[in-house]
C-alpha positions as CSV (number, residue, x, y, z in Angstrom):
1,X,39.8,-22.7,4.5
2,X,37.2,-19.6,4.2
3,X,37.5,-16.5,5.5
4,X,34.1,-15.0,5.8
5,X,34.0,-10.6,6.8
6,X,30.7,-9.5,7.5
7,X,30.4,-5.4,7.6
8,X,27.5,-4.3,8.7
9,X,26.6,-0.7,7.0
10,X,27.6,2.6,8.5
11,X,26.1,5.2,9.6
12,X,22.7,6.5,7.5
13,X,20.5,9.5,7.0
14,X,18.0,7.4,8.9
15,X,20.2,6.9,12.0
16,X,20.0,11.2,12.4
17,X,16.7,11.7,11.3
18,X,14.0,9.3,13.1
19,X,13.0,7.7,10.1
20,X,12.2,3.8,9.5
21,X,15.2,2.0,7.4
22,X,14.5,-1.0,6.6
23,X,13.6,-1.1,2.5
24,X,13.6,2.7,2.4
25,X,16.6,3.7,0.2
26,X,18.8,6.0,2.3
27,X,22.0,7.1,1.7
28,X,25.2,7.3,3.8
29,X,25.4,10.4,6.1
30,X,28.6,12.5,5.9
31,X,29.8,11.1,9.1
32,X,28.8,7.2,7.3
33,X,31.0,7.9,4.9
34,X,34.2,9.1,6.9
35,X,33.6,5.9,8.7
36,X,33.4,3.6,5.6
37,X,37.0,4.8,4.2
38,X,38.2,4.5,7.9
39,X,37.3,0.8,7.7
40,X,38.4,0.1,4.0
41,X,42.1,1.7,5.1
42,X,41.9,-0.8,7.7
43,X,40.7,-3.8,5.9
44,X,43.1,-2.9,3.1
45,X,46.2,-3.0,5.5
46,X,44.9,-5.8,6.8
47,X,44.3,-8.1,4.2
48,X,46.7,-6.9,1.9
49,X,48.0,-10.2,0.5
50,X,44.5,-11.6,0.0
51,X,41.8,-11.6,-3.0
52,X,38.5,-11.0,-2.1
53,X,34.7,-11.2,-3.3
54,X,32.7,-8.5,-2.0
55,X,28.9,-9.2,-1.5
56,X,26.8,-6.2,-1.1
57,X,23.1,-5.2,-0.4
58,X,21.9,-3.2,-2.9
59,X,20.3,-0.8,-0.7
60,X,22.4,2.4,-1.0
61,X,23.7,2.7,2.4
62,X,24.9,-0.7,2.2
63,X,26.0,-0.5,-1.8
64,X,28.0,2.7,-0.4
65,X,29.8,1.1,2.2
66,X,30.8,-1.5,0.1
67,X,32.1,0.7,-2.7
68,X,34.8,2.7,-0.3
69,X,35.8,-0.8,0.6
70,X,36.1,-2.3,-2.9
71,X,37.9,1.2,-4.0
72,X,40.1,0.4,-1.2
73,X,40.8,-3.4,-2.0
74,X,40.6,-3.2,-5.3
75,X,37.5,-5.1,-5.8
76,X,34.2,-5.1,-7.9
77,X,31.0,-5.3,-5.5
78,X,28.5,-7.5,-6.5
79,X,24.7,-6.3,-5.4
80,X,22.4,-8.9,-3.6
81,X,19.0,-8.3,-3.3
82,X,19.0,-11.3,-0.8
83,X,21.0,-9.3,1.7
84,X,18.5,-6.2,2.0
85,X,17.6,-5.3,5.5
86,X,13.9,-6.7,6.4
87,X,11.3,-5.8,4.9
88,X,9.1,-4.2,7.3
89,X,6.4,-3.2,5.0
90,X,3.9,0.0,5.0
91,X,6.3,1.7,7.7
92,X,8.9,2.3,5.2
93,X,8.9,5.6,4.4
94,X,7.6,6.7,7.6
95,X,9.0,7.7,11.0
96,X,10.3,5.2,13.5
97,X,7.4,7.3,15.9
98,X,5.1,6.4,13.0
99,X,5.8,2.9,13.2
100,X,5.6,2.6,17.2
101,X,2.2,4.3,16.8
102,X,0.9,2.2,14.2
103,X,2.3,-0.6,14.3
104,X,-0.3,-4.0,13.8
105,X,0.7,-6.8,15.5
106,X,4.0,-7.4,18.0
107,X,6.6,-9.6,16.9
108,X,7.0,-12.3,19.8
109,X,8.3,-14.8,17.2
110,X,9.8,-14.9,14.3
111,X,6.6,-15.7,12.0
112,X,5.2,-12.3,13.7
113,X,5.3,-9.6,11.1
114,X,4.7,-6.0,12.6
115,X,3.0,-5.0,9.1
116,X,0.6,-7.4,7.1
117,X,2.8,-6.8,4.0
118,X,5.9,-6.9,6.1
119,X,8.8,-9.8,6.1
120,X,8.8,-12.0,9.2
121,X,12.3,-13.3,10.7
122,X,11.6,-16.9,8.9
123,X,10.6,-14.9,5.8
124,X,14.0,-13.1,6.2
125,X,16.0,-16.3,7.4
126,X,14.4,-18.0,4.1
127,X,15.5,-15.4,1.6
128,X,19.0,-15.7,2.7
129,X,19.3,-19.2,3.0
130,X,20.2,-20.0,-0.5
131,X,23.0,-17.7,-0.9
132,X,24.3,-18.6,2.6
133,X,24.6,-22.2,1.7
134,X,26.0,-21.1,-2.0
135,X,28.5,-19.2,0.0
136,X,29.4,-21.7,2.3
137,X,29.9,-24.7,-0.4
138,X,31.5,-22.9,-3.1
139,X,35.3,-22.3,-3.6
140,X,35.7,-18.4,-3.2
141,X,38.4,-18.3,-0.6
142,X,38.1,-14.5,1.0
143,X,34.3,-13.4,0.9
144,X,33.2,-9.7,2.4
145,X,29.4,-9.3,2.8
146,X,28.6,-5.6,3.4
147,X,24.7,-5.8,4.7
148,X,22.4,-4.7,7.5
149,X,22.1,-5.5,11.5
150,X,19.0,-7.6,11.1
151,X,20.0,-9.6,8.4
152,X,23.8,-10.0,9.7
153,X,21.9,-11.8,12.8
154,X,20.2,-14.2,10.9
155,X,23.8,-14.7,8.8
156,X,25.3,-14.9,12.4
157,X,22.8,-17.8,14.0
158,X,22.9,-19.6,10.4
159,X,27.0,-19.8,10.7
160,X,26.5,-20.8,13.7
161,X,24.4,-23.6,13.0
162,X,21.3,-23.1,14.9
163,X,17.6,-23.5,13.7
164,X,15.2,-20.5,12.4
165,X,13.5,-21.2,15.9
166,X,16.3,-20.4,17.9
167,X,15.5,-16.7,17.0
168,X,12.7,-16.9,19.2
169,X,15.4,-17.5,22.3
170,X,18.6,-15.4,21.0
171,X,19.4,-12.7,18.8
172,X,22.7,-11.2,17.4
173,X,22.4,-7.4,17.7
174,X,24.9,-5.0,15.9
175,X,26.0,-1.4,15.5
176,X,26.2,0.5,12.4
177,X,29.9,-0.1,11.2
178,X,30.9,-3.6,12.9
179,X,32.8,-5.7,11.5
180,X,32.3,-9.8,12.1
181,X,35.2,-12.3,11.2
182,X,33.8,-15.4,10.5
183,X,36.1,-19.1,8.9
184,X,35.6,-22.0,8.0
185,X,38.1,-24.7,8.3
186,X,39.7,-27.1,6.1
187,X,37.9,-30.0,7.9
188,X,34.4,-27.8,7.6
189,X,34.9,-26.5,11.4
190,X,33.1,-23.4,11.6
191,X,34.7,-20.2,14.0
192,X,33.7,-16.7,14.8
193,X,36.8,-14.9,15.7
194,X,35.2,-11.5,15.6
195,X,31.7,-10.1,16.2
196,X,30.7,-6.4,15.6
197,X,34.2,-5.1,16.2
198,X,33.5,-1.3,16.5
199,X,37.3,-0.9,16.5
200,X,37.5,-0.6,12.5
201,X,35.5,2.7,12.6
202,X,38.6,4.6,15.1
């Protein structure tokens, strides 16, 4: 069996301040990190008698999170560039009002990229891929994955089996500090027993 927790980062300097966040490399807000040593109290009384791996973005608000939990669990993060928020491009850096105003195409699909340099959904969904299916088919036990609310919902539609394409139909939209519960069975059955559970952060 494999226990799979997915945190999704919490709160930012860019969630206060209008900015884009994406690849831009903010840091956790003073309120962020209250509510990352909320969760990793909780996780750590929670999964006391388990051994985990802890996955991280290396993005700082994501890296941060991850680090109160690993403090917390007793656990080494290991950074992942593959689990970086989308790249959206000449907009990082700029203001979310920026972007609106500027912005080059719409994204009705996901090969649409906002941005000519920026990352499309597929282009997300493919850089993932190979450490999803590493995840999936190798023998860690426990795995935590501390990333970003885009990239958690591609994670999220790839547990859950469905094609790239079906990101066209559905989407997986999280909050800043969600947690996701995710296991696999012993006879490869997959189950998501949580998704986005705000609860960790009271």
């Amino acid at each position: 069996m494999k226990n799979i927790i997915c945190v999704q980062h919490t709160e930012s300097v860019h969630h206060t301040n209008g900015m884009v966040g994406s690849w831009t490399d903010w840091e956790l807000s003073e309120k962020g990190i209250t509510q990352a040593q909320t969760i990793a109290d909780k996780l750590r009384k929670e999964l006391s008698c388990e051994k985990f791996t802890i996955y991280t973005s290396d993005l700082r608000r994501a890296f941060m999170t991850a680090e109160i939990i690993g403090e917390a669990l007793g656990v080494k993060t290991q950074k992942k560039s593959e689990l970086r928020e989308r790249n959206l491009g000449k907009c990082c850096g700029k203001s979310v009002a920026w972007l609106k105003e500027h912005k080059e195409h719409e994204e009705y699909t996901i090969d649409d990229r906002l941005f000519s340099d920026a990352e499309s959904r597929r282009d997300e969904w493919n850089r993932l891929k190979p450490f999803f299916d590493e995840i999936i088919s190798n023998d860690e036990e426990n795995i935590i994955i501390v990333s970003h609310g885009d990239l958690l919902g591609v994670f999220t539609a790839m547990f859950l089996g469905m094609p790239a394409e079906a990101l066209n139909s559905f989407d997986f939209n999280g909050k800043a500090g969600g947690v996701s519960v995710f296991r696999v069975d012993n006879d490869g059955k997959r189950r998501m027993r949580k998704f986005n559970d705000l609860s960790y952060m009271e």
